[in-house]
C-alpha positions as CSV (number, residue, x, y, z in Angstrom):
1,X,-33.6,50.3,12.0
2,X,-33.6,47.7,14.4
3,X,-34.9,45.2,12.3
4,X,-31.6,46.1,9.9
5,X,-29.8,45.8,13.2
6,X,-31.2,42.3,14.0
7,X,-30.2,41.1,10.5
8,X,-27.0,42.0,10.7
9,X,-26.3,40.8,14.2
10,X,-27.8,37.2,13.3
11,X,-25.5,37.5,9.8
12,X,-22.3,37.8,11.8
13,X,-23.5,35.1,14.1
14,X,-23.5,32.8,10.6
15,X,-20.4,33.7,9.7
16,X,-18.5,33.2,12.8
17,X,-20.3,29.9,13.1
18,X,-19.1,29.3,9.4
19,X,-15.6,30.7,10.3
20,X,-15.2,27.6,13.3
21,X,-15.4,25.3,10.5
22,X,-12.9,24.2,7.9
23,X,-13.1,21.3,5.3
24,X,-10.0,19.4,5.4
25,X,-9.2,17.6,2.3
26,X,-7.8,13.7,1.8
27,X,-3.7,13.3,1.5
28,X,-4.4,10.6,-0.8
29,X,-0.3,9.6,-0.7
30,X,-0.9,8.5,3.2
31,X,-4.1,7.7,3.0
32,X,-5.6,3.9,1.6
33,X,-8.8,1.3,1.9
34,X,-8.2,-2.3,1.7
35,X,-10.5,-5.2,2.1
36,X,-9.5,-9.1,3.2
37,X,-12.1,-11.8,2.1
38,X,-12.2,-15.6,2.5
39,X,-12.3,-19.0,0.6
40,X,-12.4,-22.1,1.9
41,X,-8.9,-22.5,-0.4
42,X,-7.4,-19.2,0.4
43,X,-8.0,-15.9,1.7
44,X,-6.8,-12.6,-0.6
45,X,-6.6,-8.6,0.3
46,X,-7.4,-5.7,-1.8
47,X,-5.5,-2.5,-1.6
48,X,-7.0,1.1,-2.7
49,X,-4.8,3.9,-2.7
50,X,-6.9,6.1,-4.5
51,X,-9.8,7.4,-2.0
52,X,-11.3,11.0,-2.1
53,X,-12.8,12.4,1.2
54,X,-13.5,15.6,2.7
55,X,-13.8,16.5,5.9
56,X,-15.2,19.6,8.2
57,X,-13.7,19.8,10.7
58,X,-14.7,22.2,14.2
59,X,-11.2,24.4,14.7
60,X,-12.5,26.3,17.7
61,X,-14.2,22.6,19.1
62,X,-11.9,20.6,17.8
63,X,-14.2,17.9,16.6
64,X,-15.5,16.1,13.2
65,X,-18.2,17.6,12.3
66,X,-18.9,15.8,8.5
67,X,-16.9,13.1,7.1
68,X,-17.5,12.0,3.2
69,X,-15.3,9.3,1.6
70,X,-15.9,8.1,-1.9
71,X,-13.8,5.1,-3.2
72,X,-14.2,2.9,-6.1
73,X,-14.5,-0.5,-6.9
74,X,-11.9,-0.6,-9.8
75,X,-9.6,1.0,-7.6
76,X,-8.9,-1.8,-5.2
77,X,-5.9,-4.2,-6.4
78,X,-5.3,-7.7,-5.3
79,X,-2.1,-8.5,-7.1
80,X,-3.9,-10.8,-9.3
81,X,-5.5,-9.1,-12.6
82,X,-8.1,-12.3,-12.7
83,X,-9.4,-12.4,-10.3
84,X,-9.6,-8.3,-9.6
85,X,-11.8,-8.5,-12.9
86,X,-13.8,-11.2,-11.9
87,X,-14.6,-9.0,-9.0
88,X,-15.9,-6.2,-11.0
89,X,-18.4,-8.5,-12.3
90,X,-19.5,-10.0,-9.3
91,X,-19.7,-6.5,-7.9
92,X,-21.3,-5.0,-11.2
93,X,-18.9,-2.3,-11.4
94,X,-20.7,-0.8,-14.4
95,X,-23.6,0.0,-12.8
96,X,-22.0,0.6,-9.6
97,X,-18.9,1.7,-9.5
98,X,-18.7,4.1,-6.5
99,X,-18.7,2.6,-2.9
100,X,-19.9,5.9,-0.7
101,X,-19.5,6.6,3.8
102,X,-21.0,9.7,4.8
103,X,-21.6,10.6,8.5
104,X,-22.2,13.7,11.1
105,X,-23.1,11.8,14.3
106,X,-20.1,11.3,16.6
107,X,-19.2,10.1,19.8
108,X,-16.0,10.3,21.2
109,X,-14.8,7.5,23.4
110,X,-10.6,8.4,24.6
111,X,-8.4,9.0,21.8
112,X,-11.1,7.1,19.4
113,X,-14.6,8.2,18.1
114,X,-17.4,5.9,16.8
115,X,-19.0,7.3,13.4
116,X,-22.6,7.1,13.0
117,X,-22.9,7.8,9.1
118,X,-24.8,5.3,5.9
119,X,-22.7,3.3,3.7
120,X,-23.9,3.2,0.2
121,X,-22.7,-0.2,-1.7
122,X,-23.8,-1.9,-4.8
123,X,-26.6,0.8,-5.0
124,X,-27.5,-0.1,-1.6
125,X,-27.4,2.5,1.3
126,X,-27.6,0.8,5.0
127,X,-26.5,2.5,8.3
128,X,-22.9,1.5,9.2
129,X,-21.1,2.3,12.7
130,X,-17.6,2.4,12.7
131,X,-14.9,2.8,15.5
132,X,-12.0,4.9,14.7
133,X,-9.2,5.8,16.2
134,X,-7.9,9.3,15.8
135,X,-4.7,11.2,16.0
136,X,-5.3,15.4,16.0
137,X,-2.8,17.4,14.5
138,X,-2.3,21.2,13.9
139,X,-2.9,20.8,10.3
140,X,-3.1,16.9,10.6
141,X,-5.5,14.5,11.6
142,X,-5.6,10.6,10.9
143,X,-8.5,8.7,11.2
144,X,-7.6,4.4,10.9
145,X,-9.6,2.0,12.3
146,X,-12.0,-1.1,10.0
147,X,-15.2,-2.8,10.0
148,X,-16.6,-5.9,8.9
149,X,-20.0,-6.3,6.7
150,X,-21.7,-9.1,4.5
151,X,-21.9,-8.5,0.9
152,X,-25.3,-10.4,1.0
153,X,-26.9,-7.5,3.0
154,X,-26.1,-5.4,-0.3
155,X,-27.3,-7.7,-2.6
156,X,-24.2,-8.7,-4.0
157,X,-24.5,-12.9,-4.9
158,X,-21.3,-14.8,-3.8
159,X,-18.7,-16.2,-6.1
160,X,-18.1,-19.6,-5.7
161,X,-14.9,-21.7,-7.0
162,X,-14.9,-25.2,-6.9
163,X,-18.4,-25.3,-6.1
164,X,-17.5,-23.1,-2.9
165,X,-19.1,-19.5,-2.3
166,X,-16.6,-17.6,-0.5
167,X,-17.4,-16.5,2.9
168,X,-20.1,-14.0,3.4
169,X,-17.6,-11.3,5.4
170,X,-15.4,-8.4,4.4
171,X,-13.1,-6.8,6.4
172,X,-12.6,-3.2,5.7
173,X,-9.5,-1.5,7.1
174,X,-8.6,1.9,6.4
175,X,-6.3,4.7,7.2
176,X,-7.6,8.1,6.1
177,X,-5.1,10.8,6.9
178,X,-6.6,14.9,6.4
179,X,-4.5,17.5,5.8
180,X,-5.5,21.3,6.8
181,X,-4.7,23.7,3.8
182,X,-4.7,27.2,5.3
């Protein structure tokens, strides 16, 4: 009996824990990813306005508690077809097409929050820390913030032109806006 009683006691524990937290799912038409990299000649941005995250999200806390955001390399435009395909190459879309941020380790700092999470890129995963800052919402919250990283440390070789590699930095901004759908 009491061992019945224990089970159900630590059962509705579970779900209450459960109950506190709520995935939150991408608004993909306010939400986008874009990149700026550097030649000598020029510099050039990418835009994508296709990413997919999830999010859980602590209703009773009020705090992240997972944040996944998938993207992929065909999706980022740079208003010039060329050299967008060229990119794909270079980045070897084929075998990896998916650029992947997951994290559940945060620490809030005022109305921003660093994210402790792995970025996986050209089928290399590294740890990646990322400010952001945050606006909370009822049923809205918008994380924006960016990052900068070296495509070498992924293993991705550098396009040159005119005998030139581009510069070994990306700039990642990004404005990821969640939606609650209860």
């Amino acid at each position: 009996m009491f061992k019945a009683l224990n089970i159900s006691i630590l059962f509705l524990i579970c779900s209450a824990i459960n109950a506190q937290e709520k995935q939150w799912i991408l608004n993909s038409d306010k939400s986008q990813i874009s990149y700026t990299a550097k030649h000598l000649l020029h510099a050039w941005e990418g835009v994508n306005k296709k990413p997919k995250a999830i999010a859980k999200i602590n209703t009773l806390k009020n705090n992240l508690v997972e944040i996944a955001v998938l993207t992929y390399v065909r999706d980022f435009d740079s208003k010039n077809s060329g050299r967008d395909a060229h990119a794909l190459e270079v980045l070897e879309a084929l075998s990896y097409p998916e650029v992947r941020f997951y994290a559940n380790q945060f620490e809030p700092i005022q109305d921003s929050l660093r994210l402790e999470g792995t970025l996986m890129f050209h089928g290399v995963s590294k740890p990646l820390s990322v400010n952001a800052h945050i606006v909370k919402g009822k049923s809205r919250w918008v994380l924006s913030g960016g990052f900068t990283l070296q495509p070498t440390d992924f293993e991705i070789e550098l396009p040159s032109f005119m005998m030139v590699k581009m510069e070994d930095t990306l700039r990642f901004e990004y404005n990821l806006t969640f939606d609650n759908h209860e």
